[in-house]
C-alpha positions as CSV (number, residue, x, y, z in Angstrom):
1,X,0.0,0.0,0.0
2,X,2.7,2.9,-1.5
3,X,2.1,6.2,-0.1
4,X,-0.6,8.5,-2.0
5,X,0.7,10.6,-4.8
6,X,-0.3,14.0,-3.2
7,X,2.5,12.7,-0.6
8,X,5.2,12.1,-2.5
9,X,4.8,15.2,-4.6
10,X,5.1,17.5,-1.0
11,X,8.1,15.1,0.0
12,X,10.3,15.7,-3.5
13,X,9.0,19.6,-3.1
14,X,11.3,19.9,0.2
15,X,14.4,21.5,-1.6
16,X,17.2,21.7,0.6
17,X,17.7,25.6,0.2
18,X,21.6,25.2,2.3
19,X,22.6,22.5,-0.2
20,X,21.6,24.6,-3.0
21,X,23.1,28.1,-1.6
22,X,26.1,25.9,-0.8
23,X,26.7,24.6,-4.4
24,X,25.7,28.0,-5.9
25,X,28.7,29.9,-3.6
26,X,31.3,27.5,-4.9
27,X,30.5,27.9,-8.2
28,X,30.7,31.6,-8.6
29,X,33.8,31.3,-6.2
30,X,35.5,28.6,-8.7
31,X,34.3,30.5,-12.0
32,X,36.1,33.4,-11.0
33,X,39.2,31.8,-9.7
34,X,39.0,29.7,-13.1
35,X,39.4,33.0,-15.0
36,X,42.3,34.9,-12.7
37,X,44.6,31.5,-12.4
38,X,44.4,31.0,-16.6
39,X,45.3,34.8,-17.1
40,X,48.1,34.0,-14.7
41,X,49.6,30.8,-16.1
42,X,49.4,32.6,-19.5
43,X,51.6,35.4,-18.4
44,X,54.1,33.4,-16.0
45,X,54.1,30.4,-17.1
46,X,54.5,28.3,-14.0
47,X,53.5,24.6,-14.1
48,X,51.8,25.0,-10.4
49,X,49.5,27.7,-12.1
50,X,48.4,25.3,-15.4
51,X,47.7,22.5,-12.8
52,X,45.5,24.5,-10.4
53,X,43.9,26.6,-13.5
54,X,43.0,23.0,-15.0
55,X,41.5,22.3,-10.6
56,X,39.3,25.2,-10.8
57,X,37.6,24.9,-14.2
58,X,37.3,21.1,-13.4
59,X,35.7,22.5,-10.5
60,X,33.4,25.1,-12.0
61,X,32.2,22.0,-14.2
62,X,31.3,20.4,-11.4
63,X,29.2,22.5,-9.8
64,X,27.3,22.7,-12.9
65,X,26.9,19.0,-12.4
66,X,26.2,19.7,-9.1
67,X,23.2,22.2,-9.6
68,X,21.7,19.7,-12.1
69,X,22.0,17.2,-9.4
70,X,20.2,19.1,-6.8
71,X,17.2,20.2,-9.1
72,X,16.5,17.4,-10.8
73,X,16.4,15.2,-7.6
74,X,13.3,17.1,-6.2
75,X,10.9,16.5,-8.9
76,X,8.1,15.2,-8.0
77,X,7.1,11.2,-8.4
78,X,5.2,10.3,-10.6
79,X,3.7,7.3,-12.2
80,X,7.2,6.0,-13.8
81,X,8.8,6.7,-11.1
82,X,7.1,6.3,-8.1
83,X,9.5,6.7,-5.5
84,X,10.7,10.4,-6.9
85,X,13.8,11.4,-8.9
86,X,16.2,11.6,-5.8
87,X,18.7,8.7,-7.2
88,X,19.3,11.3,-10.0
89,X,21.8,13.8,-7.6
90,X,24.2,10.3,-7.2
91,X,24.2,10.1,-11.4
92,X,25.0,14.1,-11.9
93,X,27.2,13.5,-8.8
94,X,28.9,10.8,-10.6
95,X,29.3,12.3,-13.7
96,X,31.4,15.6,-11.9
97,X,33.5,13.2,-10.0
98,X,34.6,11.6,-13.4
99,X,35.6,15.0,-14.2
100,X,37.5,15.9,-11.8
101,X,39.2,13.1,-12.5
102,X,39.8,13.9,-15.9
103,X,39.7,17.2,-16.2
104,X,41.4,18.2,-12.8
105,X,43.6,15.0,-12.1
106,X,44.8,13.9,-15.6
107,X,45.5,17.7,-16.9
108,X,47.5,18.7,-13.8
109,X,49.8,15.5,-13.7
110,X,50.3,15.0,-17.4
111,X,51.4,19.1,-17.6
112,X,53.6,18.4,-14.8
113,X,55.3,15.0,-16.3
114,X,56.2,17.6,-19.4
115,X,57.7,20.0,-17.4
116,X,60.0,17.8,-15.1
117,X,61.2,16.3,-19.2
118,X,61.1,19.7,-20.8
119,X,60.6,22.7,-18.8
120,X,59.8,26.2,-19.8
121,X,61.0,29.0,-18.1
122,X,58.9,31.3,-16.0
123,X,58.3,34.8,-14.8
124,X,56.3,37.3,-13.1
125,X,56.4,35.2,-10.2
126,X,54.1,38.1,-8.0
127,X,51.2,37.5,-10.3
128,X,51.2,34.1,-8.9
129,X,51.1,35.1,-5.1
130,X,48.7,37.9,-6.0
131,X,46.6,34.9,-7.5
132,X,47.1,32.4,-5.5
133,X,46.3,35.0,-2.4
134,X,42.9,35.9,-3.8
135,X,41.8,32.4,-5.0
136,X,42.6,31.0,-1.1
137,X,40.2,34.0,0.5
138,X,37.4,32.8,-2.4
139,X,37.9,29.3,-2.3
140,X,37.9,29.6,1.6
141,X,34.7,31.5,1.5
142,X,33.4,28.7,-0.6
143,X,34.7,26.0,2.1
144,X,33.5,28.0,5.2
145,X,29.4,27.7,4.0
146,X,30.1,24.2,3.3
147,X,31.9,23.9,6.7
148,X,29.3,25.6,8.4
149,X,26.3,23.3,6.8
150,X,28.1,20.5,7.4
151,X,28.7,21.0,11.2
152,X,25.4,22.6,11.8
153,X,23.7,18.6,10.6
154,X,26.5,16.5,12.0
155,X,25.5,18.4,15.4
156,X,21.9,17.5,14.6
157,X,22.7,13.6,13.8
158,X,25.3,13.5,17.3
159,X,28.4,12.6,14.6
160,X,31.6,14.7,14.2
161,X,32.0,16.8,10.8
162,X,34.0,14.3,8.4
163,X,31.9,11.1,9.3
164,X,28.8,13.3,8.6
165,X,30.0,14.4,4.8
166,X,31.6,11.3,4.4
167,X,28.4,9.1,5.0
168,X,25.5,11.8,4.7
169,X,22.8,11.4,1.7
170,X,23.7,14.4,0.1
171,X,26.1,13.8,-2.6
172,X,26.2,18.0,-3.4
173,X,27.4,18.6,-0.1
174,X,30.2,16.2,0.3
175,X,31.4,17.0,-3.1
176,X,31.6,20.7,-2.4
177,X,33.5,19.9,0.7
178,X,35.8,17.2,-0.6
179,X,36.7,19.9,-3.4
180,X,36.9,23.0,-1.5
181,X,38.8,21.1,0.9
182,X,41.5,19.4,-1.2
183,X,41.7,23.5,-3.5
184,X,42.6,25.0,0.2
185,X,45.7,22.2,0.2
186,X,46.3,22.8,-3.3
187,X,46.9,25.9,-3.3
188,X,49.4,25.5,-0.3
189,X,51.4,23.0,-2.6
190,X,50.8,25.5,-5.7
191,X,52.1,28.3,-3.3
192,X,55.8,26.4,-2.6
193,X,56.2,24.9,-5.6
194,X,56.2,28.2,-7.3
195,X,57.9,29.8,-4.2
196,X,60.9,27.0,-4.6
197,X,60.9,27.5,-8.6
198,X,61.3,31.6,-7.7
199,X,63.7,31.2,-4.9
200,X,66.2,28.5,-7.0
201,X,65.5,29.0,-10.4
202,X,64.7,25.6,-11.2
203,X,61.5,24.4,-12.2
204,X,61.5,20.9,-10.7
205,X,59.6,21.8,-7.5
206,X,57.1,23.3,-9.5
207,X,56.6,20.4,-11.9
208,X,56.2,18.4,-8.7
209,X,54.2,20.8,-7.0
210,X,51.6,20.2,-10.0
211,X,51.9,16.3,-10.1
212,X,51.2,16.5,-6.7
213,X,47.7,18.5,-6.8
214,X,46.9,16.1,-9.7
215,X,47.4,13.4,-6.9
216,X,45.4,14.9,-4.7
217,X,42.5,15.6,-6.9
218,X,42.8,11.9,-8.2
219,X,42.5,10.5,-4.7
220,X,39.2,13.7,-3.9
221,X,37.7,11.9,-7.0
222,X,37.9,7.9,-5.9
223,X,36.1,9.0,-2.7
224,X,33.6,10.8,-4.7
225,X,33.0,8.1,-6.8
226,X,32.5,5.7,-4.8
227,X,30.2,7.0,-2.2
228,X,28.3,7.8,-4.9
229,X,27.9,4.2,-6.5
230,X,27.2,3.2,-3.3
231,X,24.4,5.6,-3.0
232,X,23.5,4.7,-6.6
233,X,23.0,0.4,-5.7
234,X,21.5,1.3,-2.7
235,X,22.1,2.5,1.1
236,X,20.1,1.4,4.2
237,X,20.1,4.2,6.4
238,X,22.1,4.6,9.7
239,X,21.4,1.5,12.7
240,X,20.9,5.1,15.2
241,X,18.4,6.2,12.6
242,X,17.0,3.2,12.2
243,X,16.3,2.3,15.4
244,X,14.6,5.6,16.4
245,X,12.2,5.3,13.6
246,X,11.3,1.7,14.7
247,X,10.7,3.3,18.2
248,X,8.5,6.0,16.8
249,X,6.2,3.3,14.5
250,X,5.9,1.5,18.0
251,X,4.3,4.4,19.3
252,X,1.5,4.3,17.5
253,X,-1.6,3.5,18.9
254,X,-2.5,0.5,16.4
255,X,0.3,-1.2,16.0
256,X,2.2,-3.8,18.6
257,X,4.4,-5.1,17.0
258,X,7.0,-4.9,14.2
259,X,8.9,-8.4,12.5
260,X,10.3,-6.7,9.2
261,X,11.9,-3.2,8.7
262,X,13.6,-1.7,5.5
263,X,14.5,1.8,5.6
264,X,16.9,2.8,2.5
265,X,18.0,6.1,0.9
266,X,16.4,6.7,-2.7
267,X,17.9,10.2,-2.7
268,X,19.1,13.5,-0.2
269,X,17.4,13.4,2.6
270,X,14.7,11.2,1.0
271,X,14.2,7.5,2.1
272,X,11.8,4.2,1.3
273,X,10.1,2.6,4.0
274,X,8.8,-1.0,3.9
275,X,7.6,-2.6,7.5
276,X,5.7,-6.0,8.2
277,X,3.4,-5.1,11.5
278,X,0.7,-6.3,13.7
279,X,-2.1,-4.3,14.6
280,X,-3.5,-4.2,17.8
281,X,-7.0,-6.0,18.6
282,X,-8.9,-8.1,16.6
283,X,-9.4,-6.0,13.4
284,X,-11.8,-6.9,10.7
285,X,-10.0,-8.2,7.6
286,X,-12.3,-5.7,5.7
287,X,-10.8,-3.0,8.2
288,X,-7.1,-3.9,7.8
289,X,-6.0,-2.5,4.2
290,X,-7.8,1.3,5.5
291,X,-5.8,0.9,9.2
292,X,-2.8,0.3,7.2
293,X,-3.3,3.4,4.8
294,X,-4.3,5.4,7.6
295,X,-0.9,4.4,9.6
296,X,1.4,4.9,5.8
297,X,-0.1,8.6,5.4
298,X,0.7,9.5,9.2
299,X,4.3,8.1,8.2
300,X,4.4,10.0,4.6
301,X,3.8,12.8,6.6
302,X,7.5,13.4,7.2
303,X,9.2,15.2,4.2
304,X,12.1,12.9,4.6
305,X,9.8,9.8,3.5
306,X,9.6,9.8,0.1
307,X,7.2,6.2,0.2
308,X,5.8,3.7,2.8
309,X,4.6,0.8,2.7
310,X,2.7,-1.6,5.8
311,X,2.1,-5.5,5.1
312,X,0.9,-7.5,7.9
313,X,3.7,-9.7,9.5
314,X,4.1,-13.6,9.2
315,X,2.2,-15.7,12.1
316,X,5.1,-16.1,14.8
317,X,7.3,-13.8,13.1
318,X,9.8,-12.6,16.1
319,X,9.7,-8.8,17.2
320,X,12.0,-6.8,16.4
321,X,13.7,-4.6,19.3
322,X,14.3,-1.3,19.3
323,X,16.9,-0.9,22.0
324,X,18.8,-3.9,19.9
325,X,21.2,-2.5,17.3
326,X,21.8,-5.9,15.8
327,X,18.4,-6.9,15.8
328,X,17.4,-3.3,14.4
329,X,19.7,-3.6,11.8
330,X,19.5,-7.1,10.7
331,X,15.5,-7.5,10.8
């Protein structure tokens, strides 16, 4: 008995305005550190500069990628797809992590391979800094709303700031972290690769200096990738989580008992419900399928439930126990 329509349409309407103004900050911050770090490696020349102008368009892409992501997985469900659209953020989510890999990863260490075998000379060294100075306070900017979003729902889930972006449903938000996050190191290794190439004359550290961000974005990608794909083939929520919603369909007033319980991500923030219960009293048979419907639109209520569904459980099927983790998790 799936949740009514009129449900699931309210559910995928909850857009998740922080995700969105978090995605929409980094990608005017990465745009216009795109542009100022491609007018610098033009005019110096510096093999840190090429890598991290490669990071920031690969970045600006992204969060292209990232803004599809979060619109399209709020549309509404409908008949083909009756659990909503929310699978699609992990897809666009995928498809940016690919290019940073790519773009970011594969540009940066292939220009620095060709400079360690056949360097080019470079100049103008303060139009680096100058850069480099500026793109840190904007990319910074950019990692401090993310920061700030990030800390403000682990605080709400009771888990520390890294195991919340790392496992939270929200693919835009970890990716704007990850990437923020691994831009504020690269522009430290950027910063004394050029600083070495200045100060020696040699143009070795710089090379290196852009191998090395190409590393780092490779390794930002894998993670992004794969927490998507696992997103993508399917995630059952936390055992915390998932125990304190089997304590809150307890509560209710018609049902005593719960044998079976699925709870699993089909998008940010959005989850499927399936539950095997026993009513209380002797109901009607002709009184069961409306208790049941009755109990799925109290549940659908919650924006975060984008479909429910209530069977009856199996004679002698064993309860399961809410202050149980093992038994929560495995019933």
């Amino acid at each position: 008995m799936p949740m009514r329509p009129d449900r699931a349409a309210a559910a995928a309407a909850d857009v998740e305005p922080a995700s969105m103004l978090t995605v929409l900050i980094a990608l005017g911050a990465n745009l216009l550190i795109a542009i100022a770090k491609t007018i610098a490696a033009a005019l110096t020349g510096a093999a840190s500069m090429v890598a991290e102008a490669a990071h920031s368009w690969a970045d600006t892409g992204n969060e292209i990628f990232l803004y599809v992501a979060a619109r399209r997985s709020v549309k509404p469900a409908d008949a083909s797809h009756p659990v909503g659209y929310g699978r699609e953020a992990y897809v666009w989510s995928l498809f940016a992590a690919f290019g940073l890999f790519v773009v970011g990863a594969g540009v940066s260490i292939m220009h620095g391979v060709q400079e360690l075998f056949d360097p080019e000379p470079a100049d103008r060294f303060g139009i680096s800094y100058a850069v480099l100075a500026i793109a840190f306070v904007l990319e910074g900017t950019s990692f401090l709303q993310a920061w700030r979003q990030s800390r403000r729902e682990a605080s709400a889930s009771h888990r520390d700031v890294l195991d919340h972006v790392m496992s939270t449903s929200d693919p835009t938000l970890r990716a704007v972290f990850f990437e923020d996050a691994a831009a504020l190191i690269g522009l430290v290794i950027a910063f004394v690769g050029i600083l070495l190439h200045h100060i020696t004359g040699s143009a070795v550290p710089d090379a290196v200096g852009s191998i090395l961000v190409g590393l780092l974005l490779a390794v930002v990608a894998y993670v992004l990738i794969r927490q998507n794909r696992r997103f993508l083939i399917g995630v059952a929520v936390e055992p915390d989580v998932r125990a304190a919603a089997l304590q809150r369909l307890l509560a209710h007033p018609a049902i005593t008992q719960i044998t079976y319980l699925h709870i699993e991500y089909v998008g940010p923030g959005r989850v499927f419900v399936v539950a095997a219960v026993d009513l209380a009293g002797d109901t009607a048979e002709h009184e069961v399928a409306a208790t049941l419907n009755e109990i799925e639109d109290e549940v659908a209520t919650s924006p975060r439930v984008a479909w429910v569904v209530l069977t009856l459980s199996r004679p002698d099927a064993p309860a399961l126990d809410p202050q149980n983790p093992a038994d929560s998790l495995h019933g």
